[in-house]
C-alpha positions as CSV (number, residue, x, y, z in Angstrom):
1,X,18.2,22.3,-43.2
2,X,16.1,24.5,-45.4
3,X,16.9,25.1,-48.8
4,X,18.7,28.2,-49.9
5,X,16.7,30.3,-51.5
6,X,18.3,30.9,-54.9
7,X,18.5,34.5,-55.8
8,X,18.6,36.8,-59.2
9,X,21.3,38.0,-61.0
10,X,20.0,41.3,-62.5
11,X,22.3,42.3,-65.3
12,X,22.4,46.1,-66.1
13,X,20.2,48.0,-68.0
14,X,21.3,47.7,-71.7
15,X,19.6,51.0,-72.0
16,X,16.6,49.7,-74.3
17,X,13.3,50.4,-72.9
18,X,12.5,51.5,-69.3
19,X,14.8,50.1,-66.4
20,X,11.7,48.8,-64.8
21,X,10.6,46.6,-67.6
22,X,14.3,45.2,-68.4
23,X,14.2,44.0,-64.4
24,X,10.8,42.7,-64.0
25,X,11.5,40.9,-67.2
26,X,14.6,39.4,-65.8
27,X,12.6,38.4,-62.3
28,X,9.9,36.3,-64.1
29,X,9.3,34.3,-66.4
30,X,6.0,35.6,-67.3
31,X,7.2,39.3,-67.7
32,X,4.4,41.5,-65.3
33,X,4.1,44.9,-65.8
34,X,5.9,47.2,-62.5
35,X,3.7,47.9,-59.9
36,X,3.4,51.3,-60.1
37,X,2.3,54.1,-57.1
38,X,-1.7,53.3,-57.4
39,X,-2.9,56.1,-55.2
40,X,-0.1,58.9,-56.8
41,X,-1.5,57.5,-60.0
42,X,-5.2,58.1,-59.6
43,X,-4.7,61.7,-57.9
44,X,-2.2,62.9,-60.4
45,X,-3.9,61.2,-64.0
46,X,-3.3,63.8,-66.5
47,X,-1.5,66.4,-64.0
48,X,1.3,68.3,-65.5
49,X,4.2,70.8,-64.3
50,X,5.2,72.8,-67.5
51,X,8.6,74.5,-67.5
52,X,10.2,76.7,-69.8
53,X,14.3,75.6,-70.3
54,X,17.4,77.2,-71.6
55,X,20.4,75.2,-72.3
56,X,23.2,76.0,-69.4
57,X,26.2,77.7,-70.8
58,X,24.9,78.1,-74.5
59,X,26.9,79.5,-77.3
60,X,26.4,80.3,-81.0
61,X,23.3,78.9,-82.1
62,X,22.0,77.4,-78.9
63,X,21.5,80.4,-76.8
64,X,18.3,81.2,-78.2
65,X,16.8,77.9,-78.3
66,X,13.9,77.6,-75.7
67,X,12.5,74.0,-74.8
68,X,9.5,72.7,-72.6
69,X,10.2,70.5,-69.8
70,X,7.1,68.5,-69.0
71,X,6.9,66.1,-65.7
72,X,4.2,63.6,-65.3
73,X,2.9,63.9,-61.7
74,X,0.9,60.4,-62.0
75,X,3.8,58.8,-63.3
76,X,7.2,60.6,-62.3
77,X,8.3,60.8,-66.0
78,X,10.1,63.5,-68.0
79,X,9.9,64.8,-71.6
80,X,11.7,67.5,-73.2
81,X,10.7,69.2,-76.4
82,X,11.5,72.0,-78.3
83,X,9.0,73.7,-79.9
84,X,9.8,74.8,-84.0
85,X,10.6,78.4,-84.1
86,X,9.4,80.3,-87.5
87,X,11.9,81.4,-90.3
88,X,14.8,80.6,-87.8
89,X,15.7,77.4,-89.8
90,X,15.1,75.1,-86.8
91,X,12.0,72.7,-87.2
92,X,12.4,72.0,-83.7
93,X,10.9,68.0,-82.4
94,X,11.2,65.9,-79.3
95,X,14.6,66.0,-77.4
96,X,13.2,63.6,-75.2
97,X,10.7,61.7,-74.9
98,X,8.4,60.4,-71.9
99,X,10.5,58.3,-69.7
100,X,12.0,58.4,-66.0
101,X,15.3,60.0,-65.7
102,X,18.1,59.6,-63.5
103,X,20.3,62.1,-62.1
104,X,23.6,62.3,-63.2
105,X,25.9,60.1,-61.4
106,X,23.3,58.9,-59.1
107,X,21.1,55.9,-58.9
108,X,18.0,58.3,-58.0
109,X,15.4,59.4,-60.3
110,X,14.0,63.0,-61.0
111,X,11.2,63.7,-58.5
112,X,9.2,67.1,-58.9
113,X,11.6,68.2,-55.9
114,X,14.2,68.8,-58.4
115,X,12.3,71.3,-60.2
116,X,11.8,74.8,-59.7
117,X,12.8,77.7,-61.1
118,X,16.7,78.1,-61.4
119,X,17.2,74.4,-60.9
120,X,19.5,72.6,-63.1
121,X,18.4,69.2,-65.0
122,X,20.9,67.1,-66.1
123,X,19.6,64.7,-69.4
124,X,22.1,63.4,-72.5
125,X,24.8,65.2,-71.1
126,X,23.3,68.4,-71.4
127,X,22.0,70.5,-69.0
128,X,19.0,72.3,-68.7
129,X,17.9,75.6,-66.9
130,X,14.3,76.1,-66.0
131,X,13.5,79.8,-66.4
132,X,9.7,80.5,-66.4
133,X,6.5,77.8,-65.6
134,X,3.3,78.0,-66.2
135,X,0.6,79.5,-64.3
136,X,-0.8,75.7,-62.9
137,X,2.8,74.6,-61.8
138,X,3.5,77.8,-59.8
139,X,0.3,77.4,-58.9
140,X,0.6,73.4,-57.7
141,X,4.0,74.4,-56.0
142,X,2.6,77.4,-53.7
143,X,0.3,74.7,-52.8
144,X,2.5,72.1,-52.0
145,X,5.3,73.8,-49.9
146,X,6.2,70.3,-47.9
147,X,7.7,69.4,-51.4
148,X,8.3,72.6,-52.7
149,X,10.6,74.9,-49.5
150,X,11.1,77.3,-52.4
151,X,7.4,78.2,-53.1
152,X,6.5,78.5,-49.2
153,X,6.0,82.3,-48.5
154,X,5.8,81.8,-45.1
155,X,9.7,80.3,-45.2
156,X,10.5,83.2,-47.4
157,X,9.0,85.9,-44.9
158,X,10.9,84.1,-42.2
159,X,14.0,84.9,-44.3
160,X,13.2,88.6,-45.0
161,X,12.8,89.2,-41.3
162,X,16.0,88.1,-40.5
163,X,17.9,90.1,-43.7
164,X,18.7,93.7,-43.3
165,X,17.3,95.6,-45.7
166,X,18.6,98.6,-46.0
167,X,19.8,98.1,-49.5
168,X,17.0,96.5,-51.0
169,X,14.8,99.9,-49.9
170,X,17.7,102.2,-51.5
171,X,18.0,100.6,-54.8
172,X,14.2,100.1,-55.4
173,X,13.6,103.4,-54.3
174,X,16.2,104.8,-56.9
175,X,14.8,102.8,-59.4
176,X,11.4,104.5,-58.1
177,X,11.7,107.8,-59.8
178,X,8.2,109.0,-59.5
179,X,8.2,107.8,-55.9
180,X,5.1,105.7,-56.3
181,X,6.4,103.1,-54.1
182,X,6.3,100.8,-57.0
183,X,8.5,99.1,-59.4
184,X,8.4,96.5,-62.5
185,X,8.5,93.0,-61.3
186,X,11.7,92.5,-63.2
187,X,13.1,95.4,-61.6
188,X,12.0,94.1,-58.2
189,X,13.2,90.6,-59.0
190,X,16.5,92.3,-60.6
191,X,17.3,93.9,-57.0
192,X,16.4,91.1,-55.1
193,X,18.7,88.5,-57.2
194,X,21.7,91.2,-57.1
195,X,25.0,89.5,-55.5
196,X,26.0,92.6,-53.9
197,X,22.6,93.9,-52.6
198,X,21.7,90.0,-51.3
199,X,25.4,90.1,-49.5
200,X,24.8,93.6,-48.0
201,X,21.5,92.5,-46.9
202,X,22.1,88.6,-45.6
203,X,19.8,87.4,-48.0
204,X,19.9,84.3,-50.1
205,X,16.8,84.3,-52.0
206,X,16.8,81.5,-54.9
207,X,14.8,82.6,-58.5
208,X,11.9,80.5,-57.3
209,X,11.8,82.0,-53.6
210,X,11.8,85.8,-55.4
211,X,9.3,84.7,-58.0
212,X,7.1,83.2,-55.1
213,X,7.5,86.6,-53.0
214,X,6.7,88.6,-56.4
215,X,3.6,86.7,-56.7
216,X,2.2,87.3,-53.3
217,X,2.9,91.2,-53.1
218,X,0.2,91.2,-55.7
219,X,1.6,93.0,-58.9
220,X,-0.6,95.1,-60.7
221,X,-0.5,95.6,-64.3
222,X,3.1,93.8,-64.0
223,X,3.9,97.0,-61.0
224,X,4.7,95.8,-57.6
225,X,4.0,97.5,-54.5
226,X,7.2,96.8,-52.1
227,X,7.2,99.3,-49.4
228,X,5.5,96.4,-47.4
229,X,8.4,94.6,-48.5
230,X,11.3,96.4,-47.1
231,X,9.1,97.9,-44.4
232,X,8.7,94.7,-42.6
233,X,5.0,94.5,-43.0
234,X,5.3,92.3,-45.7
């Protein structure tokens, strides 16, 4: 019969190096480069999602550190840095640098999926928030609602049609004192992220989703118009 056909033993990644170099290496004796995503490559050469991050249950001296959370659309890589901060005695410098992540406890990698605002990242046993993004990555996401549900306004007004609300109108309209049927977008995205107004109303609206809905009633001069909003003509 045929010969078997003898077959690899890959041992794990000693953590030097990316995981993709360490196997190719281990597959050949002439070590090749990984065959990377050609076509994601050439559309997404130089395109960046910038996210501001906190640190998830900070204390003491952490709470007020800020970092930015870059992802590498060509290439699906990560880096975290944290910017120096004047007189506040930290000189700040790379947490991270460039390099594909995995998920905790999970043989997958970080894809830009897994980022949006509110969503958790997981990287040296610390975990990161993302709290604000810059105007291209909202931007990129609103224009890519197949990968990003949370930035698809037409989901979200599917959402608001089926929510009663009731209590949304009363508490912007108290925080409305001059009746102009307008209110701060942080009042507006205060309301809408309130446990006990999204219970009353059936609505489960994720910082991303109200940011997204923020964005498209058109604030002006950081004012948002929302009688649209909990009028149903939204």
């Amino acid at each position: 019969g045929s010969r078997p056909r003898s077959g690899v033993l890959v041992p794990p990644h000693n953590g030097f190096g990316a995981e993709e170099d360490s196997r190719q290496n281990c597959l050949s004796l002439h070590p090749k480069p990984p065959k990377a995503n050609v076509i994601r490559l050439l559309e997404n050469k130089g395109k960046l999602l910038r996210f501001v991050g906190k640190l998830e249950h900070a204390v003491g001296f952490d709470v007020e550190r800020v970092f930015t959370v870059t992802y590498f659309l060509d290439t699906d890589e990560l880096a975290i840095f944290e910017p120096p901060v004047k007189n506040s005695g930290r000189t700040g410098g790379k947490f991270m640098e460039r390099c594909k992540v995995r998920k905790p406890r999970s043989s997958d990698y970080y894809s830009e999926a897994d980022l949006f605002l509110g969503a958790r990242i997981g990287v040296y046993s610390r975990r990161f928030v993302l709290v604000d993004a810059d105007e291209f990555t909202v931007k990129y996401m609103e224009q890519h609602p197949e990968v990003f549900p949370a930035s698809d306004i037409h989901r979200i007004a599917a959402k608001l049609e089926a929510a009663d609300l009731d209590q949304v109108a009363s508490a912007l309209r108290a925080r409305d004192r001059l009746g102009r049927g307008e209110v701060k977008a942080e009042e507006l995205k205060a309301v809408l992220r309130a446990a006990s107004v999204a219970a009353a109303a059936g609505l489960s609206l994720n910082d991303q989703e109200v940011h997204t809905l923020v964005r498209a009633l058109g604030p002006r001069g950081g004012m948002v118009p929302y009688e649209g909003l909990v009028s149903g003509e939204a």
